[in-house]
Backbone as a printed PyTorch tensor [residue, N CA C, xyz], in Angstrom:
tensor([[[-123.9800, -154.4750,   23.2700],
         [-123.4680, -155.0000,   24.5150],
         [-121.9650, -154.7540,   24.5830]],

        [[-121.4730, -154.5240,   25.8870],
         [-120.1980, -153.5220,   25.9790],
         [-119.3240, -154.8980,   27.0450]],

        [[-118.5640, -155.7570,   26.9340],
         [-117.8020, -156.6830,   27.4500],
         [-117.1140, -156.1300,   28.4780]],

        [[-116.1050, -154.9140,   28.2360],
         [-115.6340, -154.3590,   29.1970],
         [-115.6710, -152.9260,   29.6030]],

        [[-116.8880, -152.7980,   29.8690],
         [-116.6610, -151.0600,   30.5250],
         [-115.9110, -150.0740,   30.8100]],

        [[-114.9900, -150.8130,   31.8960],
         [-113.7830, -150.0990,   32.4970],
         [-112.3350, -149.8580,   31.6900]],

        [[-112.5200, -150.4590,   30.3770],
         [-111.4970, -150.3720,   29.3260],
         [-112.2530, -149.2270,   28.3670]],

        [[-113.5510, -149.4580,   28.2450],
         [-114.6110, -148.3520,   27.4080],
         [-113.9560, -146.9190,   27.9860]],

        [[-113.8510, -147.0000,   29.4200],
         [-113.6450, -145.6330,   30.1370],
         [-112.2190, -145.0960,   29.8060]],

        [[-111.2830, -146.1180,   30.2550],
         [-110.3870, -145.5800,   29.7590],
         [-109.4680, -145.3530,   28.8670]],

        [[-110.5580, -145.5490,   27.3880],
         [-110.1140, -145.5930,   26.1710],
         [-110.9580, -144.3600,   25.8210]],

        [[-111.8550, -143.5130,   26.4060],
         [-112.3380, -142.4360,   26.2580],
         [-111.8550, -141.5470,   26.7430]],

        [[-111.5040, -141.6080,   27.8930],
         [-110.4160, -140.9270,   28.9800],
         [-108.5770, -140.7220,   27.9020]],

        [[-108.1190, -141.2920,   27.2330],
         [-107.0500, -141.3720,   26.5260],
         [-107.3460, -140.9330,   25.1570]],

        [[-108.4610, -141.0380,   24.5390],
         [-108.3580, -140.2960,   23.5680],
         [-109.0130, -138.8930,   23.6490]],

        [[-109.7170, -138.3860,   24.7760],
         [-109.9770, -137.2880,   25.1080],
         [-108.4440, -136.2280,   25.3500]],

        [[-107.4950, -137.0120,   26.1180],
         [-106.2440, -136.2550,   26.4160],
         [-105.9910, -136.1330,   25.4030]],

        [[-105.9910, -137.0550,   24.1970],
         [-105.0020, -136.9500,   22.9770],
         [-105.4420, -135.3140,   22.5900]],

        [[-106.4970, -135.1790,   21.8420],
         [-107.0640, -133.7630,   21.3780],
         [-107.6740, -132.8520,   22.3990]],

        [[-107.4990, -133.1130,   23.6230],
         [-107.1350, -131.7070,   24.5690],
         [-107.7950, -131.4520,   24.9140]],

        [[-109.3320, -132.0230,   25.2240],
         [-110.5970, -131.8360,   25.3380],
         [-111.0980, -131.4140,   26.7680]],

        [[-111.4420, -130.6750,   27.5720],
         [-111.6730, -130.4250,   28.6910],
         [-112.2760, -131.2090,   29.3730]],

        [[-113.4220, -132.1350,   29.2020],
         [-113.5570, -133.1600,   29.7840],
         [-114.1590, -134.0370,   28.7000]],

        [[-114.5810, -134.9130,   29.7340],
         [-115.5050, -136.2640,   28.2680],
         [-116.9880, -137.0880,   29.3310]],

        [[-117.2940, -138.0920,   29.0990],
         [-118.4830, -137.7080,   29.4190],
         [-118.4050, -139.7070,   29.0750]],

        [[-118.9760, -140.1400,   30.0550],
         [-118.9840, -141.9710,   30.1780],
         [-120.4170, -142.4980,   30.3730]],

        [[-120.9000, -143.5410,   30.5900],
         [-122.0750, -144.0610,   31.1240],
         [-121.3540, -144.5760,   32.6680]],

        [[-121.8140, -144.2530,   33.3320],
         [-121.9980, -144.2420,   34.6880],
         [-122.3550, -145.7290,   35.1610]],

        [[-121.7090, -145.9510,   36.6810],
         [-121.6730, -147.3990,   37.3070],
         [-120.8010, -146.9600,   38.5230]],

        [[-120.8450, -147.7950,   39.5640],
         [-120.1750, -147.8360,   40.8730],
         [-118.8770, -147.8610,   40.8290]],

        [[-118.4160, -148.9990,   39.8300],
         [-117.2320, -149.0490,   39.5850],
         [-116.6500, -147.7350,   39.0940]],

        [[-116.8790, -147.3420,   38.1950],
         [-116.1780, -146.3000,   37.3130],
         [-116.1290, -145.1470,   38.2980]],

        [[-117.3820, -144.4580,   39.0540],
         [-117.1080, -143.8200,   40.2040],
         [-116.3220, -143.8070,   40.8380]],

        [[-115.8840, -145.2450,   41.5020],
         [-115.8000, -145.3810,   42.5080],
         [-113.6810, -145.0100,   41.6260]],

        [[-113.6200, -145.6590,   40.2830],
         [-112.0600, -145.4770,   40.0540],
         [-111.8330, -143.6020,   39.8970]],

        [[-113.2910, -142.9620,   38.8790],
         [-113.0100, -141.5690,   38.7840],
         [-112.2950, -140.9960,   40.4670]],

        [[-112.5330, -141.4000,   41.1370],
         [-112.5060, -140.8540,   42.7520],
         [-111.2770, -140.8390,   43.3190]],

        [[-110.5910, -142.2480,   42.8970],
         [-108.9270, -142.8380,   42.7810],
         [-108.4120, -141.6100,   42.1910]],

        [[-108.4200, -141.5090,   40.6040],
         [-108.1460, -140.1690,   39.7120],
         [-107.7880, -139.2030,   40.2650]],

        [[-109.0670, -138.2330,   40.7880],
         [-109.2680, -137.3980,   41.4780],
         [-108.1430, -137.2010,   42.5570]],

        [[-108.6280, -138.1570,   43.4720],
         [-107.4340, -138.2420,   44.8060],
         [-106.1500, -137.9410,   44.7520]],

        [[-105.8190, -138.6680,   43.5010],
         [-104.0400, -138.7690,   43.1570],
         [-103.7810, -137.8230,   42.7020]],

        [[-104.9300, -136.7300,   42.0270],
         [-104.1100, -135.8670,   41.1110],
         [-104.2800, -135.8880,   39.4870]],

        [[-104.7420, -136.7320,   38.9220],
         [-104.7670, -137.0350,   37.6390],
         [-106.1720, -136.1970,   36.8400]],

        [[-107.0920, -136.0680,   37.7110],
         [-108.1090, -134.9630,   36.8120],
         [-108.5180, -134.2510,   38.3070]],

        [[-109.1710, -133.1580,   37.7780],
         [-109.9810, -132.2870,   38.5290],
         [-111.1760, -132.5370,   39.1700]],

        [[-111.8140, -132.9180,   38.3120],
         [-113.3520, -133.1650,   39.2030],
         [-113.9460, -134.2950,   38.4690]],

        [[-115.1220, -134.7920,   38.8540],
         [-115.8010, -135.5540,   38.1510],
         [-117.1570, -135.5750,   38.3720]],

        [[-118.3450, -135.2840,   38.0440],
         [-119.7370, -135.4100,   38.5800],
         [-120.7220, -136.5130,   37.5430]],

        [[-121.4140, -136.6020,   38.1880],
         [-122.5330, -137.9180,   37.8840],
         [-123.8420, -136.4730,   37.4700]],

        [[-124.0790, -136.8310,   36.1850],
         [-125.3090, -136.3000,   35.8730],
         [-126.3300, -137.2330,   35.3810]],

        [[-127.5610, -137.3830,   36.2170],
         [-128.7100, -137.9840,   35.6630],
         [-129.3270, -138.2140,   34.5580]],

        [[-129.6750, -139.0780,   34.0750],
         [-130.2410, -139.6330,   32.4380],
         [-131.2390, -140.2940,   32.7400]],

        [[-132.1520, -140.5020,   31.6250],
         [-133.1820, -141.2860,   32.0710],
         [-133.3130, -142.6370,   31.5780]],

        [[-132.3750, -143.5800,   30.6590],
         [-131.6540, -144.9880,   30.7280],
         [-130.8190, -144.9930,   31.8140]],

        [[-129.6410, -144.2700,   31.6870],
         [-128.6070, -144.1610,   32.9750],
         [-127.9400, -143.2160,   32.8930]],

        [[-127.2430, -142.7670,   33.7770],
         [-126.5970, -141.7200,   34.2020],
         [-125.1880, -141.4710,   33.4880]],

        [[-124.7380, -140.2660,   33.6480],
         [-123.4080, -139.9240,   32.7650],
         [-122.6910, -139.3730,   33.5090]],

        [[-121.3940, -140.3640,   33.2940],
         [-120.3280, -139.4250,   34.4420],
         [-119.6690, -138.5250,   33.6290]],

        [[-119.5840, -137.3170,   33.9990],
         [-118.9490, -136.3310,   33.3610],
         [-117.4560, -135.9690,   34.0620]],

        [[-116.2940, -136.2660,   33.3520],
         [-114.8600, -136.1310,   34.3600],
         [-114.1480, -134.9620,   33.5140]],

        [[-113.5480, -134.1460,   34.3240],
         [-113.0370, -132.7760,   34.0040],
         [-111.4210, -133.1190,   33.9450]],

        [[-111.2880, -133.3610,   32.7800],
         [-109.4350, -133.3930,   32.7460],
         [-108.6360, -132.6560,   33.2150]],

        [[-107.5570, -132.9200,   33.6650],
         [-106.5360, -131.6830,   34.2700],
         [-104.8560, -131.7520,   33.0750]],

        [[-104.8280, -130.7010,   33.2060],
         [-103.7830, -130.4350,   32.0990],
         [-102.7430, -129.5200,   32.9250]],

        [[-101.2950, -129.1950,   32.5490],
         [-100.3840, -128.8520,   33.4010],
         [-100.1730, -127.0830,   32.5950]],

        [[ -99.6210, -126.0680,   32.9040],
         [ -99.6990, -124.8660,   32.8640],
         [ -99.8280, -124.5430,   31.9390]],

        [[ -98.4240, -125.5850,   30.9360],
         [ -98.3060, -124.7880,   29.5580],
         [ -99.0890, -125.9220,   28.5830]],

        [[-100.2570, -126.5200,   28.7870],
         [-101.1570, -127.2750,   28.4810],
         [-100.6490, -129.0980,   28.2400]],

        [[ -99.3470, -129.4350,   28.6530],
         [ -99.1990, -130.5950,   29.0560],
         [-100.1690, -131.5360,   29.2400]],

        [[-100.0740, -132.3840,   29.3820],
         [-100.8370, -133.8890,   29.5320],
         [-100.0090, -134.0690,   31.3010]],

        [[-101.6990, -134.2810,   31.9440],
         [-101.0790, -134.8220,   33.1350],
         [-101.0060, -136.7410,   33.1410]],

        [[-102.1120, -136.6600,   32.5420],
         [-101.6400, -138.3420,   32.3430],
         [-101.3850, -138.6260,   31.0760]],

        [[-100.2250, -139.5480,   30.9770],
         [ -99.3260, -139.6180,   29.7720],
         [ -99.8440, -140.7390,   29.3510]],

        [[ -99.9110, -142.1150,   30.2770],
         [-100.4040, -143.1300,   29.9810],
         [-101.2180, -143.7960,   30.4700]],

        [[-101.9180, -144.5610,   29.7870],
         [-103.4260, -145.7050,   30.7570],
         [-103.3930, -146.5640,   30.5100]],

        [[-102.9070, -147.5640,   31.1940],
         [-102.8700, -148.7180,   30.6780],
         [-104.0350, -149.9260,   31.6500]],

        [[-105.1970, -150.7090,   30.9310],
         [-105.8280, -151.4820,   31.4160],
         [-104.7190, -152.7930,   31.5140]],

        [[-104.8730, -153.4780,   32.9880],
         [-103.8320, -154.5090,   33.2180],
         [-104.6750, -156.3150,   33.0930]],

        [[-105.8470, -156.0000,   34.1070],
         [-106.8960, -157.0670,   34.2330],
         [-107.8990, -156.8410,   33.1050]],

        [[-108.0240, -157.9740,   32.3020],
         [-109.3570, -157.8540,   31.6030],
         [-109.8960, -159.2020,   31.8390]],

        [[-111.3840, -159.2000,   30.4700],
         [-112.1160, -160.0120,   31.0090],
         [-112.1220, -161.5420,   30.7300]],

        [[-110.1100, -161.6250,   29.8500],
         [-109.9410, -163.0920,   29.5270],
         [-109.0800, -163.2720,   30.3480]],

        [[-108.2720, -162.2980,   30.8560],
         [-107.2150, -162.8480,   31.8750],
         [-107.2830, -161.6520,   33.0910]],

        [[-107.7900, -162.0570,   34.1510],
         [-107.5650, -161.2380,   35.7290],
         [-106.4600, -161.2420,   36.2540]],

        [[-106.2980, -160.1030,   36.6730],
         [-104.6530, -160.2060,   37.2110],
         [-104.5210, -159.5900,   38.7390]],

        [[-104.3160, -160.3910,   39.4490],
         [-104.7090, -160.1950,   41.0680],
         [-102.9740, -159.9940,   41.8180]],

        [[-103.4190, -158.9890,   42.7460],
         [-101.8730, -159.5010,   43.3060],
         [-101.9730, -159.1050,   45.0200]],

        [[-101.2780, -159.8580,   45.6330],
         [-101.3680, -159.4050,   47.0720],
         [-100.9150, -158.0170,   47.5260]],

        [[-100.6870, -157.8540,   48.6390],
         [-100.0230, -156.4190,   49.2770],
         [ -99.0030, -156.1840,   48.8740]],

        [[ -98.1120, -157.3180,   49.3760],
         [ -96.6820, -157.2900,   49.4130],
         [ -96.1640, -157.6170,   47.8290]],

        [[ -96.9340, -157.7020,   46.8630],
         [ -96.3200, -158.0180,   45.7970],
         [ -97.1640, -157.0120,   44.4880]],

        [[ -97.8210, -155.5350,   45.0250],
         [ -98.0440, -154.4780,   44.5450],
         [ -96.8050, -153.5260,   44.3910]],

        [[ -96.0050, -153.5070,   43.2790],
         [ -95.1040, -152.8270,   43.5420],
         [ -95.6630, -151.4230,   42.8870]],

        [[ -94.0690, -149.9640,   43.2350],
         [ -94.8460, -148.6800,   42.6730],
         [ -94.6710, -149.1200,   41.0610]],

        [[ -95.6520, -148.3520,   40.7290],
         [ -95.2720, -148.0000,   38.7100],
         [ -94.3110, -146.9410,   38.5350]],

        [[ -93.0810, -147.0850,   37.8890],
         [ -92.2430, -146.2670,   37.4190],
         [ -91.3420, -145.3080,   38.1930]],

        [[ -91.0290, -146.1920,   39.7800],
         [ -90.6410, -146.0670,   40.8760],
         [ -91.7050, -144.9150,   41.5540]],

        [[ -93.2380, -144.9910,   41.4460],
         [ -93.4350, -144.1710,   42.5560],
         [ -94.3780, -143.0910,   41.7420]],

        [[ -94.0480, -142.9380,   40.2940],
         [ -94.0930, -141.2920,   39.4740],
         [ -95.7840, -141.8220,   39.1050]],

        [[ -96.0180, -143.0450,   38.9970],
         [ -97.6200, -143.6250,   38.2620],
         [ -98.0970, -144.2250,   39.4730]],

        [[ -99.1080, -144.7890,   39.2330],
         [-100.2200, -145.5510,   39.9750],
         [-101.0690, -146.9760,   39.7740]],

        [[-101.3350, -147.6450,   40.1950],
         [-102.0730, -149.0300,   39.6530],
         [-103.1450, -148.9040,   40.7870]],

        [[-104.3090, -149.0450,   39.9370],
         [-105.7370, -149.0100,   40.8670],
         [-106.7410, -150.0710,   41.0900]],

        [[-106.5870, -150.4700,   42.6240],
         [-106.9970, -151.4470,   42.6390],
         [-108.1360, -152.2490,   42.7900]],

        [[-109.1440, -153.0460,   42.8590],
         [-109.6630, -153.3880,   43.6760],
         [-109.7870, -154.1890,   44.5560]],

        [[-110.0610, -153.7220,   45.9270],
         [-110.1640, -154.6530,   46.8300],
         [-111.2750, -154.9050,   47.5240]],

        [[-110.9110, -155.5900,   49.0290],
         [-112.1890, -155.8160,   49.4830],
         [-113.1220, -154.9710,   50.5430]],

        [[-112.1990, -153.5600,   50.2510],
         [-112.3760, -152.3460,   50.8560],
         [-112.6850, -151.2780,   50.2040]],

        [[-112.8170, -151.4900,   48.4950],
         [-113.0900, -150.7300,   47.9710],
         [-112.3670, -150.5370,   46.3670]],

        [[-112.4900, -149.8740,   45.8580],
         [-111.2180, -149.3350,   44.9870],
         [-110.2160, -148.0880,   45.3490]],

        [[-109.1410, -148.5200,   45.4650],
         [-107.6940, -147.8780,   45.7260],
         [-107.0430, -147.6680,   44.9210]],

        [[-105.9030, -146.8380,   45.2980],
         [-104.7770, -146.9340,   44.5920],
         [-103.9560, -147.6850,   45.0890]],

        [[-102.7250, -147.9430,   44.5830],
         [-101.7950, -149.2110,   45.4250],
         [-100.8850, -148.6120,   46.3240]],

        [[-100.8470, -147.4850,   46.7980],
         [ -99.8860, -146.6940,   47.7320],
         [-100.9980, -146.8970,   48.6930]],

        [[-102.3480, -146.7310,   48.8200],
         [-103.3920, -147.0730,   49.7340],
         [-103.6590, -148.7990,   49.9620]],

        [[-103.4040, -149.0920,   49.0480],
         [-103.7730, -150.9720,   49.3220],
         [-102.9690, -151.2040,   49.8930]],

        [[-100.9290, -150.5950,   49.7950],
         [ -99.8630, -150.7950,   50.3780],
         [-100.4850, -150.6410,   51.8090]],

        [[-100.5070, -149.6180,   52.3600],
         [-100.9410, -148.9380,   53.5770],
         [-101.7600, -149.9270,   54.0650]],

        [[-102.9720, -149.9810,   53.2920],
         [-103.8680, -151.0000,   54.6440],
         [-103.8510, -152.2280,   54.2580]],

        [[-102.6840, -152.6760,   53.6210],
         [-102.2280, -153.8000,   54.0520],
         [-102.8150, -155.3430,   53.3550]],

        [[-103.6720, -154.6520,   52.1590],
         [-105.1570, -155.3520,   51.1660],
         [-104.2530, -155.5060,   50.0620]],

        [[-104.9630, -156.8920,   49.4640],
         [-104.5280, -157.3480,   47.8240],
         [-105.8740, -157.1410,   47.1530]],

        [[-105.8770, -157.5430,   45.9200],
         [-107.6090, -157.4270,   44.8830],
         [-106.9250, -157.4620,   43.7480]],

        [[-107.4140, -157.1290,   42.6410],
         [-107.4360, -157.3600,   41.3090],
         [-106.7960, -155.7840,   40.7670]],

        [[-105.7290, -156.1680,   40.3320],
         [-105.2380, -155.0120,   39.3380],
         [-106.1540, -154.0910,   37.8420]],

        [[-106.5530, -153.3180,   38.2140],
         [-107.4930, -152.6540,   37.0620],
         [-106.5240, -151.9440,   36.4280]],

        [[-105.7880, -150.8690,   36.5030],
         [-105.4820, -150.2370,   35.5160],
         [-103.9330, -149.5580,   36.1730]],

        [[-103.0960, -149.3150,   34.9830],
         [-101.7030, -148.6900,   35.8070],
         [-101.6600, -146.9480,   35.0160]],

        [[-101.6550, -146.1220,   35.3750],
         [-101.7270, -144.5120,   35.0520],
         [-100.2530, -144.0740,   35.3040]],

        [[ -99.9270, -143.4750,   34.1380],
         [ -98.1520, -142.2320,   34.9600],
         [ -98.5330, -141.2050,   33.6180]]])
């Protein structure tokens, strides 16, 4: 039994960057989709697809790396876990690292990033901060 998933992910996701690995490969859920998609959007990996299993499904996410094989994401940091939630309104989402990272959120519109929660104007629960 796995307590926190979304820390599972992106503790696979971070040690995959460490050794350079082209992609890595998760157990699959709405949530995790729904953050791979955030990822995606911003820039931080390439692709991501859902391949079928017959317990459950495997998300397979394609890392992105910079020309001269750089790390596009440097850091991952999980913010909310499952002893302490950490929620914050609109107006009190600030950028990560003036602007250069991201904090992904959820709200009641979905999962975002916080330049999008800024925009429409939504608070939810802080999941994770990326630069």
């Amino acid at each position: 039994m796995m307590t926190d998933p979304v820390a599972d992910m992106l503790t696979r996701i971070r040690n995959a960057i460490r050794v350079e690995r082209p992609q890595v490969e998760v157990p699959s859920s709405r949530l995790k989709r729904a953050l791979a998609d955030v990822l995606k959007r911003e820039g931080y990996i390439w692709d991501w697809e859902e391949v079928p299993g017959s317990p459950r499904g495997v998300l397979q996410i394609h890392l992105k790396y910079g020309p001269n094989g750089e790390q596009v994401i440097r850091h991952i940091r999980r913010v909310s876990k499952p002893g302490r939630r950490v929620y914050r309104k609109a107006d009190e989402l600030k950028p990560v690292l003036n602007g250069l990272g991201i904090s992904v959120v959820s709200t009641s519109r979905g999962v975002v990033s916080d330049r999008e929660a800024r925009q429409r104007n939504v608070g939810g629960e802080v999941l994770c901060e990326i630069w």
